[in-house]
PLY file of the C-alpha trace (Angstrom):
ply
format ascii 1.0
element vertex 361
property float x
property float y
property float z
element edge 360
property int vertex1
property int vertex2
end_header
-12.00 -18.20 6.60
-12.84 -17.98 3.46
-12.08 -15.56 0.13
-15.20 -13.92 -1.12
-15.85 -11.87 -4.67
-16.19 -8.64 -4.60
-17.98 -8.64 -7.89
-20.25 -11.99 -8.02
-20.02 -12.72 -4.44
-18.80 -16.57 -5.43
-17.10 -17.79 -2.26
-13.71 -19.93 -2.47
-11.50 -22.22 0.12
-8.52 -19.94 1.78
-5.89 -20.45 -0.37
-3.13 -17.82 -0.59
-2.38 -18.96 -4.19
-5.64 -17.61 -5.55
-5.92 -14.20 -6.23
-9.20 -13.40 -8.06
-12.17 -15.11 -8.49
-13.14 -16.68 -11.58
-14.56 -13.89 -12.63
-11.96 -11.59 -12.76
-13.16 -10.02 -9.58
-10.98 -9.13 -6.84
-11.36 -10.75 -3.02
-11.63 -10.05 0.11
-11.09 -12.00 3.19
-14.49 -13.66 4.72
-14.59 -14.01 8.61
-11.05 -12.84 9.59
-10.26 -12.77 12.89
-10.82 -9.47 14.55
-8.69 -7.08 16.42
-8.73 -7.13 20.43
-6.52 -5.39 21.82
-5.85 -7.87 24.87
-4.65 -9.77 22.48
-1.88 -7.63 21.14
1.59 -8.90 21.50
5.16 -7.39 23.21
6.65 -8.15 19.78
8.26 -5.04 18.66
7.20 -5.58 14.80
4.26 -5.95 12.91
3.81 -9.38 14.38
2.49 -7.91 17.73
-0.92 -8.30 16.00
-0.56 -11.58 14.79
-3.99 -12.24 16.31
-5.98 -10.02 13.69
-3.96 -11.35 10.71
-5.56 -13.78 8.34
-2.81 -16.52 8.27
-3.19 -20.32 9.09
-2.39 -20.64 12.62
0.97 -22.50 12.51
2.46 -20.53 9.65
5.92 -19.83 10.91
6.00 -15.64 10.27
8.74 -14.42 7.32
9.71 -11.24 8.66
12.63 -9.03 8.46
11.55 -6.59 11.34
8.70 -4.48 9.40
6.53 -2.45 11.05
6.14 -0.54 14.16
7.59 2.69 12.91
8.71 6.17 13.93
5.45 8.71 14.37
7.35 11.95 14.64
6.04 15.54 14.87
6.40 17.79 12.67
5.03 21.55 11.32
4.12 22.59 8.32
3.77 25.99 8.10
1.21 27.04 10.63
-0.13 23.73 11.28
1.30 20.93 13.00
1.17 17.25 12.02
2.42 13.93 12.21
4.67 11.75 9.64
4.36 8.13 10.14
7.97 6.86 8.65
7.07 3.52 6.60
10.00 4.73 4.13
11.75 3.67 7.20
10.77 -0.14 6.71
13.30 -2.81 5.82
13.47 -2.52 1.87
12.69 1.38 2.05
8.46 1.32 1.72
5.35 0.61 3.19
5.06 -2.48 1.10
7.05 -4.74 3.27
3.95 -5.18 5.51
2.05 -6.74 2.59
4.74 -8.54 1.54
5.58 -10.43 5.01
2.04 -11.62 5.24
2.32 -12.81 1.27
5.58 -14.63 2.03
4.22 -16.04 5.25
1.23 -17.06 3.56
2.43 -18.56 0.32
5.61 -20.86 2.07
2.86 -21.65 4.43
1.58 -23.38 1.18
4.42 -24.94 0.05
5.17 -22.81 -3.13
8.23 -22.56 -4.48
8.25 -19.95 -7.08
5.96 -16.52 -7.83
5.74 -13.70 -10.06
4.73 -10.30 -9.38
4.77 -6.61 -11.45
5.65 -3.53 -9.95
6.93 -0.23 -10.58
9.61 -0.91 -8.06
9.01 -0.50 -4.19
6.24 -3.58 -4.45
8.76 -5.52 -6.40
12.01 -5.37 -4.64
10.06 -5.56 -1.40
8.66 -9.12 -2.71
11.91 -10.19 -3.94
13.53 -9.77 -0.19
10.93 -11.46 1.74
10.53 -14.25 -1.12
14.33 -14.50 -0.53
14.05 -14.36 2.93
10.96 -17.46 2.25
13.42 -19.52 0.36
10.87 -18.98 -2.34
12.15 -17.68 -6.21
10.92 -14.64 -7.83
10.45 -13.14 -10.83
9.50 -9.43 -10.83
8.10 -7.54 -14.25
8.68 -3.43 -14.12
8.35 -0.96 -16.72
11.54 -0.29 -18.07
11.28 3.74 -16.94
11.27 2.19 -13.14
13.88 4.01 -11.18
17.48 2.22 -11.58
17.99 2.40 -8.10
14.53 0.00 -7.91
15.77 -2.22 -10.33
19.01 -2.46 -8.77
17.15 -3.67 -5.38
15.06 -6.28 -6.88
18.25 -8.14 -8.85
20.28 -7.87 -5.27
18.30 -9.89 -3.34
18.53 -12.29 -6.17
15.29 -12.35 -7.93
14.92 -12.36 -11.45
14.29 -9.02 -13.47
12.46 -8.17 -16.27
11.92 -4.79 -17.68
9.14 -4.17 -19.82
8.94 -1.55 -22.20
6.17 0.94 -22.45
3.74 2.02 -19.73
2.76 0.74 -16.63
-0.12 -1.36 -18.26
2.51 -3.64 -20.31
4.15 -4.77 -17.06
0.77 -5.80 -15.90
0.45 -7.64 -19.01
3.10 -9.70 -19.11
2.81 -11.02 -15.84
-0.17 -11.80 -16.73
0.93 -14.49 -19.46
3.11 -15.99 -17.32
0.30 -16.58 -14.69
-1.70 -17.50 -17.74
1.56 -19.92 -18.17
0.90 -21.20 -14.69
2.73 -18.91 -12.11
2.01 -18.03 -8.88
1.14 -14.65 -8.65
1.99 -12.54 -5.47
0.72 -9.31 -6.60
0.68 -6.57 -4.21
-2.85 -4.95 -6.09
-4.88 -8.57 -6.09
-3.58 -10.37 -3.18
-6.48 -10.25 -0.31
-3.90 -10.09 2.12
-2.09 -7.44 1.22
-4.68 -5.10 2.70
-4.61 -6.71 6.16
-0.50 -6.08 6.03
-1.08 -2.21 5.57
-4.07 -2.05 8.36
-1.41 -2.81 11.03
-0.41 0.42 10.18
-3.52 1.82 11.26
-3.56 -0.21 14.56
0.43 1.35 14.81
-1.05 4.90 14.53
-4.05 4.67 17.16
-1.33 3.01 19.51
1.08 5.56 18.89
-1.00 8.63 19.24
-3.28 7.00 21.92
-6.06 7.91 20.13
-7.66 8.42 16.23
-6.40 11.14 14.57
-8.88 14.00 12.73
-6.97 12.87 9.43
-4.95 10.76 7.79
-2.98 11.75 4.14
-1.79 9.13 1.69
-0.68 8.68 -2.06
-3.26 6.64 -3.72
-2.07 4.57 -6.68
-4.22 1.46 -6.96
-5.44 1.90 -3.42
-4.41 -0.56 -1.41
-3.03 1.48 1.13
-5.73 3.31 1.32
-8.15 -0.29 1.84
-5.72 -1.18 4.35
-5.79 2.09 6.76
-9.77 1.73 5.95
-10.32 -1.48 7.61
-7.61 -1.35 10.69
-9.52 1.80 11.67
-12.64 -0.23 11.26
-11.84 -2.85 12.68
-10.40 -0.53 15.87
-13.85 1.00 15.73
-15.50 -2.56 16.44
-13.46 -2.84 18.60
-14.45 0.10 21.07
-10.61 1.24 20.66
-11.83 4.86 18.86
-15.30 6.06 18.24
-14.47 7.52 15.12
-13.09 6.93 12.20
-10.41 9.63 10.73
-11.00 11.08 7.62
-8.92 9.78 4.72
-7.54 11.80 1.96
-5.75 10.23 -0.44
-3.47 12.43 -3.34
-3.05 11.59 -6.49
-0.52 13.35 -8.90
-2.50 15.26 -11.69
-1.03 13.81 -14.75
-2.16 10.13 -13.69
-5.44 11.01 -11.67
-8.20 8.54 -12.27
-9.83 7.78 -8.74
-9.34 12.01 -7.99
-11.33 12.61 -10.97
-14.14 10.27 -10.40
-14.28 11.86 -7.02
-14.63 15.54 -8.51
-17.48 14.18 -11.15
-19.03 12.41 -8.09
-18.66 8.59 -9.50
-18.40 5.54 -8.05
-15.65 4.05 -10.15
-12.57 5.48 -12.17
-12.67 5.14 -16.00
-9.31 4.14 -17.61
-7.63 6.68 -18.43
-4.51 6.90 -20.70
-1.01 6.89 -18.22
0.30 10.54 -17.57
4.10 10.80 -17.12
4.73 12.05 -13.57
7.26 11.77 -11.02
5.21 9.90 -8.70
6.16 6.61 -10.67
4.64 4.73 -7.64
0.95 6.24 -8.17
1.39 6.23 -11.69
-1.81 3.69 -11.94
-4.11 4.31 -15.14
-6.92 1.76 -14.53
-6.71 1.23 -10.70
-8.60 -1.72 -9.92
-9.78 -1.39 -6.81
-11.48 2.51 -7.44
-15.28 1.59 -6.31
-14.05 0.01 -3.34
-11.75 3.04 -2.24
-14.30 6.06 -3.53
-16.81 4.17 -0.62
-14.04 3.83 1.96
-13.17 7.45 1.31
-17.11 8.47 1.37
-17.28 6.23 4.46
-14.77 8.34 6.35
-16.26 11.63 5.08
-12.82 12.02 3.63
-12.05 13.36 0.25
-9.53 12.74 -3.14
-7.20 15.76 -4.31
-4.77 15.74 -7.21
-1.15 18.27 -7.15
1.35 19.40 -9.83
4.05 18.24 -10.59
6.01 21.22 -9.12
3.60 21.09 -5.75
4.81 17.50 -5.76
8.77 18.73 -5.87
7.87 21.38 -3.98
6.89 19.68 -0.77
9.31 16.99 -1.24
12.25 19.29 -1.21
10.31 21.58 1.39
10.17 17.98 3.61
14.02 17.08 2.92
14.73 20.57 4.39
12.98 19.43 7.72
15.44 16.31 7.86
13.02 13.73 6.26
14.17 12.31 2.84
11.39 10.56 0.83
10.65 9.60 -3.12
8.31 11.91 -4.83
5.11 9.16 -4.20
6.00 10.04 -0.59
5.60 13.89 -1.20
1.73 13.79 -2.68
-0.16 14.04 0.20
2.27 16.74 1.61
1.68 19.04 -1.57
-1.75 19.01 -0.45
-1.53 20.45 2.82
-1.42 23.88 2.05
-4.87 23.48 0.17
-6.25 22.04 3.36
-5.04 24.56 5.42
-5.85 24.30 9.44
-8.63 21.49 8.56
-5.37 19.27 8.32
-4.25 20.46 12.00
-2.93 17.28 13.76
-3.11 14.83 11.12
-1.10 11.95 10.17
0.93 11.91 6.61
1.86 8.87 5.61
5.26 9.07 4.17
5.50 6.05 1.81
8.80 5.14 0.39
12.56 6.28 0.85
14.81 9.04 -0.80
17.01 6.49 -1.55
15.01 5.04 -3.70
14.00 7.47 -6.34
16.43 8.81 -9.22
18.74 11.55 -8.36
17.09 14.84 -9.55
0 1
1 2
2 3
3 4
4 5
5 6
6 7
7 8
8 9
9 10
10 11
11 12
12 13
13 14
14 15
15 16
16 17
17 18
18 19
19 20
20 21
21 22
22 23
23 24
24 25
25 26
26 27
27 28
28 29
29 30
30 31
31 32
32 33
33 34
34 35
35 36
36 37
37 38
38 39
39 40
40 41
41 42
42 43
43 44
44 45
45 46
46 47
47 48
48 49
49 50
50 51
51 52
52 53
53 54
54 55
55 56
56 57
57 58
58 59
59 60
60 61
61 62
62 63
63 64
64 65
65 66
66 67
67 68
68 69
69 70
70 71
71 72
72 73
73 74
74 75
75 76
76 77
77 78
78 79
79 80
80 81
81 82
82 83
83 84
84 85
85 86
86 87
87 88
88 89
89 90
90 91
91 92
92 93
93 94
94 95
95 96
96 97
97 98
98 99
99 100
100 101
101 102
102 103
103 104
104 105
105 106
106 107
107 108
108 109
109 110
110 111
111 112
112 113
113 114
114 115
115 116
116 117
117 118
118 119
119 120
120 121
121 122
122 123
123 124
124 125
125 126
126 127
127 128
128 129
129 130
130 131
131 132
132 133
133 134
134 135
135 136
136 137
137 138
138 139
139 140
140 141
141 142
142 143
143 144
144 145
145 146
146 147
147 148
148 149
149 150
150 151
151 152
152 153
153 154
154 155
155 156
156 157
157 158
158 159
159 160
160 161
161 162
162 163
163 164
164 165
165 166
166 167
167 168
168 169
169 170
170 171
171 172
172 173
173 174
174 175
175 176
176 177
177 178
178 179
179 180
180 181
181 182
182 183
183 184
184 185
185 186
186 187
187 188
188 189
189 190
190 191
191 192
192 193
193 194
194 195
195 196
196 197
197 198
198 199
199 200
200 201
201 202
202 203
203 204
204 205
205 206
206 207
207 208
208 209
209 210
210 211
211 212
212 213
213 214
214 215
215 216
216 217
217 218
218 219
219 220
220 221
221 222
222 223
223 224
224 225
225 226
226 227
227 228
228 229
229 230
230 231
231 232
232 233
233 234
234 235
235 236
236 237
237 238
238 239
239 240
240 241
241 242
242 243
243 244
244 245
245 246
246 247
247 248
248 249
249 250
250 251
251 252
252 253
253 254
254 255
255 256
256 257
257 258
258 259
259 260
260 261
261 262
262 263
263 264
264 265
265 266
266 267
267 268
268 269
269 270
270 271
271 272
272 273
273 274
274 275
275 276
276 277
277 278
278 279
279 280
280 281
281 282
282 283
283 284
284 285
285 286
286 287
287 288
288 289
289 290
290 291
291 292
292 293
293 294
294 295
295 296
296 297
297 298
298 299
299 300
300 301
301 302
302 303
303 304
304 305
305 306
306 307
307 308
308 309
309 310
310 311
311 312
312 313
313 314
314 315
315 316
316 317
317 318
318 319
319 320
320 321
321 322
322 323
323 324
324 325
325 326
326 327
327 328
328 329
329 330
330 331
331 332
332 333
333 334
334 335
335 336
336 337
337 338
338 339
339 340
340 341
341 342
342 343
343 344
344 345
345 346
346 347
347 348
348 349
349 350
350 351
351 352
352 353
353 354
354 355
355 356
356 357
357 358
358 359
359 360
């Protein structure tokens, strides 16, 4: 394996403590092993696919039982769908399955110590596996991150450091410190974060017993997105669907850059300046990885939408009502459903991160 630039196409040795090129471009994994399904394990946990997972072979797995979650029916008015449950992971989000293969990766390598920035659900994921590692972390938030966040990250012992100002400064100051030296085990950069998310694709297709017309996400950065995008193409390859679904990702209006290049028909976001919303975990100005998920949403003949603020609340509350308690990130792609109407019949909405997470409204 190998880690290849997206941007100049330099290739660099596997090493999980690199995570951009020289450049400043982000990476991908080269020659990753592929999904077979013969291959799939009885483990009852994200490890089942072990095989398809770009890890050296005798890294000993950090887990703390992520993945493999509840796909439970549901309607919505008229239609009916399907709510994959990755609030239901071990630290409340979907970013738990990034985070295991990071951990796994990174003790794997002998570090000791990493840094990451988050608006919360990335960081206090991080700081449980990294405890669960034996590894020390320090986690940079914006300072308007959800209390409840904050309070997660400094319980499982890592260090916290709120940043005032927008999202951008927390980016920034991690950024010294891995100009300092750090390790960085960011959740947007990482090249394996992506290949912790497309488990959840594999989860889905194994769930359902086959691909589903459509799958609904929030898009912040992306990753999620990138993830879903290449366990469905890597299923493909592997003759378990013929098709891929059609990803839509939501974005919340106020912070909207990748659902605005769509509508202008680009193939990258501008910057744009950070909208206040209440979607703190899409609140992503300058998403870095916007060309890569405009083509995987083109690929998949999918499409980007942005909601209100009160569509947002809306559906959340709407959701709640129907027994399923998620943070406002988690509501996006519901708030679009009514826009889709029956074209959204059977699909799968990705519900992100838990209630219990989010401020008390």
């Amino acid at each position: 394996m190998k880690l290849a630039c997206s941007r100049c196409g330099t290739a660099h040795p596997f090493d999980p403590r690199r995570v951009r090129c020289d450049c400043g471009g982000t990476l991908t994994v080269a020659g990753a092993p592929a999904f077979d399904p013969a291959q799939v394990s009885g483990e009852r946990c994200l490890w089942r696919y072990r095989h398809a997972l770009p890890l050296p072979p005798d890294a000993a797995p950090v887990t703390l039982g992520e993945g493999l979650t509840p796909l439970v029916s549901a309607d919505w008015g008229d239609i009916s769908i399907w709510l994959k449950c990755e609030h239901l992971n071990p630290t409340g989000s979907f970013k738990d399955r990034g985070s295991a293969l990071l951990a796994t990766a990174l003790r794997a390598a002998g570090v000791a110590e990493v840094v990451e920035d988050s608006s919360g659900n990335a960081g206090s994921s991080l700081a449980a596996y990294a405890a669960r590692a034996g590894i020390a972390a320090t986690v940079y938030v914006p300072a308007h991150a959800s209390p409840v966040k904050q309070a997660q990250i400094a319980a499982y012992g890592a260090r916290l450091v709120a940043v005032p100002g927008p999202r951008i400064q927390a980016a920034r100051a991690v950024q010294r410190a891995v100009d300092a030296g750090a390790v960085y085990a960011s959740h947007v950069y990482h090249p394996l974060v992506t290949h912790g998310f497309k488990t959840i694709a594999f989860e889905i297709v194994e769930q359902l017993g086959a691909a589903p017309p459509m799958v609904l996400l929030p898009v912040g950065h992306g990753t999620l997105l990138l993830g879903l995008a290449q366990g469905f193409v890597e299923l493909r390859a592997a003759r378990c669907i013929e098709r891929l679904p059609r990803l839509v990702g939501v974005q919340a209006a106020l912070c909207a850059p990748i659902a605005a290049a769509w509508a202008r028909g680009e193939e990258e976001a501008a910057s744009i300046d950070e909208g206040e919303t209440v979607a703190e975990g899409a609140r992503i100005a300058a998403p870095v990885h916007s060309r890569a998920v405009l083509a995987a949403v083109r690929q998949s003949d999918g499409m980007l939408l942005a909601v209100s603020e009160a569509e947002i609340m809306a559906a959340r509350q709407r959701l709640a009502h129907q027994g399923f308690y998620v943070e406002p990130t988690s509501a996006l792609p519901l708030a679009a459903l009514d826009r889709l109407g029956d074209a959204a019949g059977n699909a799968v909405v990705v519900l992100t991160g838990s209630g219990f997470k989010a401020m008390s409204e």
